[in-house]
SEZA-114235 format. One record per residue (C-alpha): residue number from 1; residue in three letters; chain; y negated, x, z negated. Coordinates in nm, 3 decimals, always signed. Layout:
// residues N
 koldren vovo zake       y       x       z
     NUM  ala    A       Y       X       Z
...
This chain:
// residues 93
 koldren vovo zake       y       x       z
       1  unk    A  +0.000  +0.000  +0.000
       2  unk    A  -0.353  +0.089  +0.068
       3  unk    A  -0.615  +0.140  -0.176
       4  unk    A  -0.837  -0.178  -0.067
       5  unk    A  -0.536  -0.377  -0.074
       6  unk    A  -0.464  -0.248  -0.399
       7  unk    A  -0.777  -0.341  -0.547
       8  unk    A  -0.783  -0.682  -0.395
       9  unk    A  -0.479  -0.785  -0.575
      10  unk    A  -0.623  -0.616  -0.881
      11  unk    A  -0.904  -0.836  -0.846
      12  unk    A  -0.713  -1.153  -0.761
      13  unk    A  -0.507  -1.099  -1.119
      14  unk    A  -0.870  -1.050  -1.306
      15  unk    A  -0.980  -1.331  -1.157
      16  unk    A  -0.622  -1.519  -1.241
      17  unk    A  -0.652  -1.356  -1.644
      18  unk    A  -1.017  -1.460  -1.685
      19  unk    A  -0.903  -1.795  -1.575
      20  unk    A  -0.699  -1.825  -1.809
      21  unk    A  -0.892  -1.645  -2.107
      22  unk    A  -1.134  -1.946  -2.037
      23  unk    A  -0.879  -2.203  -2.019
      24  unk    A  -0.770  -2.078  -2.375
      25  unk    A  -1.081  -2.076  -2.543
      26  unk    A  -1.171  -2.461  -2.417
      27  unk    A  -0.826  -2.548  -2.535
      28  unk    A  -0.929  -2.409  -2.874
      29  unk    A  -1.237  -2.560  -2.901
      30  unk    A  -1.103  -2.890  -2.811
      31  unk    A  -0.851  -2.835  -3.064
      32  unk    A  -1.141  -2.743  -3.303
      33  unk    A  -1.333  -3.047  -3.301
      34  unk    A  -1.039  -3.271  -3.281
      35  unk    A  -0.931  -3.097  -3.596
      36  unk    A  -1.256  -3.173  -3.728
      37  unk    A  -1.221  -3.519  -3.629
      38  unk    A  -0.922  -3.586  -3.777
      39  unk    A  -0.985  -3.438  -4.054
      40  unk    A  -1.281  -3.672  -4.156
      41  unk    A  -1.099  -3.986  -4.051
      42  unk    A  -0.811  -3.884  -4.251
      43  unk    A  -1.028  -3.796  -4.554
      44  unk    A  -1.147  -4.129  -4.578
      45  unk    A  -0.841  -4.350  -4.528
      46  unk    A  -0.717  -4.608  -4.785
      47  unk    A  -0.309  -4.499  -4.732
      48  unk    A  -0.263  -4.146  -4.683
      49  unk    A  +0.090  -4.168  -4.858
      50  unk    A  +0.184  -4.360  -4.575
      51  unk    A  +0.009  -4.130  -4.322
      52  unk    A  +0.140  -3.877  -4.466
      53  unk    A  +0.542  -4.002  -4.394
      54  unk    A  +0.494  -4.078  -4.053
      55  unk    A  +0.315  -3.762  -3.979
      56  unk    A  +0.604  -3.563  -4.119
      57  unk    A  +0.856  -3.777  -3.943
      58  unk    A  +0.653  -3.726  -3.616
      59  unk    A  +0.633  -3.361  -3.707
      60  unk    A  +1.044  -3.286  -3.741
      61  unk    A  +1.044  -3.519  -3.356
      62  unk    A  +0.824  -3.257  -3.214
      63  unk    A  +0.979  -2.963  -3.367
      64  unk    A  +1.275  -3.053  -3.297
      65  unk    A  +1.176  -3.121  -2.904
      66  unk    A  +0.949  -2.846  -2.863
      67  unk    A  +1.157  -2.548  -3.077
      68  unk    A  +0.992  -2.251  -2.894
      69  unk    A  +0.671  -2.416  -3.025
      70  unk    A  +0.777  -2.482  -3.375
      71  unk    A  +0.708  -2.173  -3.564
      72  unk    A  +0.328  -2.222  -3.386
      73  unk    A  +0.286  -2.535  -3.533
      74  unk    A  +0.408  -2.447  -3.864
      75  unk    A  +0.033  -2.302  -4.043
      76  unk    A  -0.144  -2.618  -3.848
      77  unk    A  +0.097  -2.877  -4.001
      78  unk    A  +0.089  -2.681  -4.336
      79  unk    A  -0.311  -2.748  -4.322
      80  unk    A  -0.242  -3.137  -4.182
      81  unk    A  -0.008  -3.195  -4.455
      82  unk    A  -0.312  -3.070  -4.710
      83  unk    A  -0.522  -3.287  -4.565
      84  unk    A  -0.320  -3.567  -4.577
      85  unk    A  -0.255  -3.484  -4.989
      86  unk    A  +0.067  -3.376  -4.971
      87  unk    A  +0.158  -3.285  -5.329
      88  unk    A  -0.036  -3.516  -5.427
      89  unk    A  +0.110  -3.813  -5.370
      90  unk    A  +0.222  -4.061  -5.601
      91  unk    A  +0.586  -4.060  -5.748
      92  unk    A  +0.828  -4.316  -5.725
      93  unk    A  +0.926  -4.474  -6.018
């Protein structure tokens, strides 16, 4: 290969990376506010006990359908299930 063909598929890859990179950081963001968003909904809701059963029932669904992505979601649904008061529900009697 020649040198300007070289660097044209170098430059086609940066261009395909920085793509990407960009991609990434609106998928964070979105993920940041929605977060956010959930976060004060769930914050003021009368039946987080509740909430809190279906989200960990929806939680083992997608684990369990998703395993590559499991361990990922394992620190996000650790600070979900604080939100939601986990630990802090009440006991049956």
């Amino acid at each position: 290969m020649e040198d300007k063909e070289l660097k044209e598929m170098l430059d086609v890859h940066t261009q395909s990376i920085q793509g990407l990179v960009e991609n990434q950081m609106m998928l964070a963001a979105q993920v940041q506010v929605l977060q956010a968003a959930l976060a004060t909904m769930l914050l003021h809701h009368s039946d987080r006990a509740t909430l809190l059963r279906t989200f960990k029932g929806y939680m083992k669904i997608s684990k369990e359908s998703t395993p590559q992505l499991s361990r990922h979601m394992e620190a996000l649904e650790g600070g979900m299930l604080a939100l939601l008061g986990q630990g802090t529900e009440p006991t049956k009697g």
